[in-house]
N, C-alpha and C positions, 0 to 999 in steps of 0.2 A: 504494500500500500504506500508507502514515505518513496521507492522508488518511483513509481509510478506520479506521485505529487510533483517530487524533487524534477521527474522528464517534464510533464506540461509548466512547471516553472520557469524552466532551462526553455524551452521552446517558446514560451509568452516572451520572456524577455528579451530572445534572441530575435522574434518578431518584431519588439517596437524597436530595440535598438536597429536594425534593419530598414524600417521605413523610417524613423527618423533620417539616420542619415542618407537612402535615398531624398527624401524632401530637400535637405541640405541640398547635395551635390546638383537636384533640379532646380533650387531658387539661384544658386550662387555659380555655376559653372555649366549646367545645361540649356538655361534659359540664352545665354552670350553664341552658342554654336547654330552655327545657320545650315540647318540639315538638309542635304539635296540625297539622289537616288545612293550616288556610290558609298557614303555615309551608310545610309539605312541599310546596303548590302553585309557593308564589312563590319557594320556592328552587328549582324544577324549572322554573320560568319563566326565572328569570333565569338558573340556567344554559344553556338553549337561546338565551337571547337572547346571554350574552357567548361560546356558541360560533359564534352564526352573524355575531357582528361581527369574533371572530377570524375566522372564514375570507376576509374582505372586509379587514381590515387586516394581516392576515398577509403582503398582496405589497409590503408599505410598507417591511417590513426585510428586511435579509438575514438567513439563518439563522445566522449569528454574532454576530448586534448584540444586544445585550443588553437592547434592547427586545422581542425577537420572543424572548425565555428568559423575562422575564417574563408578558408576556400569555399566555404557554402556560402559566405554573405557576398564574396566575388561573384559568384554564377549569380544569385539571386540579383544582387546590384545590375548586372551586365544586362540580364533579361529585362529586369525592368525598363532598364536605359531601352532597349531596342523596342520593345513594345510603346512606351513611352514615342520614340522616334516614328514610327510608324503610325499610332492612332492621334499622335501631338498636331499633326497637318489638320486632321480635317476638321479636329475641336477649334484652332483658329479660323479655320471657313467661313464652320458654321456660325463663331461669334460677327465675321464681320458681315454676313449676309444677315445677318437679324440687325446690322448699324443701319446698314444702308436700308433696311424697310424702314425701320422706324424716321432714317430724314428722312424718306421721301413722303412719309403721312403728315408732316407738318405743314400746319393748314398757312396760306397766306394772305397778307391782308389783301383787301379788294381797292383798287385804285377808284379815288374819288373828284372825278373832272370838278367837279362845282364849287370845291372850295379855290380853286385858282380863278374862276368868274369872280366868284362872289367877293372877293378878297378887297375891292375898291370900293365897294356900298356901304 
């Protein structure tokens, strides 16, 4: 039972420290990279490649040694990144196709000939 408590502990916390510092590395060093096609290839390459070297150096530690916590937070960070690259395009799309509706619904004023007649009475 205390094993089992002590694993989803170890894994809760290895989760938030995880996405925390994904958030970091996306506010402060992802946001700055201007990602085009060959980008999102070789990030989607080299995450396949450092997941299929963790699977091969994964039987090197044990799953308490603090090697085998970081090489997982590597692949995990890496995937993120690439997904992130890939689904990051169209979330900016679609924020600036709802800009452009919303100027072009704003109403304008109606042009009033008669106050330039009227202007000398």
């Amino acid at each position: 039972m205390e094993a089992t408590v002590s694993m989803i502990l170890k894994v809760v916390v290895f989760s938030v420290i995880a996405i925390v510092l994904y958030n970091v590395l996306k506010v402060f060093i992802l946001s700055k990279v201007k990602v085009n096609l060959p980008i999102k290839i070789g990030s989607t390459i080299l995450s396949v490649v450092l997941l299929v070297l963790s699977a091969f150096l994964s039987t090197r530690y044990k799953e308490g040694s603090w090697e085998y916590y970081i090489g997982t937070a590597v692949v995990l960070l890496s995937i993120l990144t690439t997904a992130d690259f890939w689904v990051g395009d169209k979330n900016k799309k679609i924020k600036a196709d709802k800009k452009v509706d919303e100027s072009s619904m704003k109403p304008r004023p109606k042009a009033k000939p008669n106050r330039v007649k009227n202007r000398n009475k």
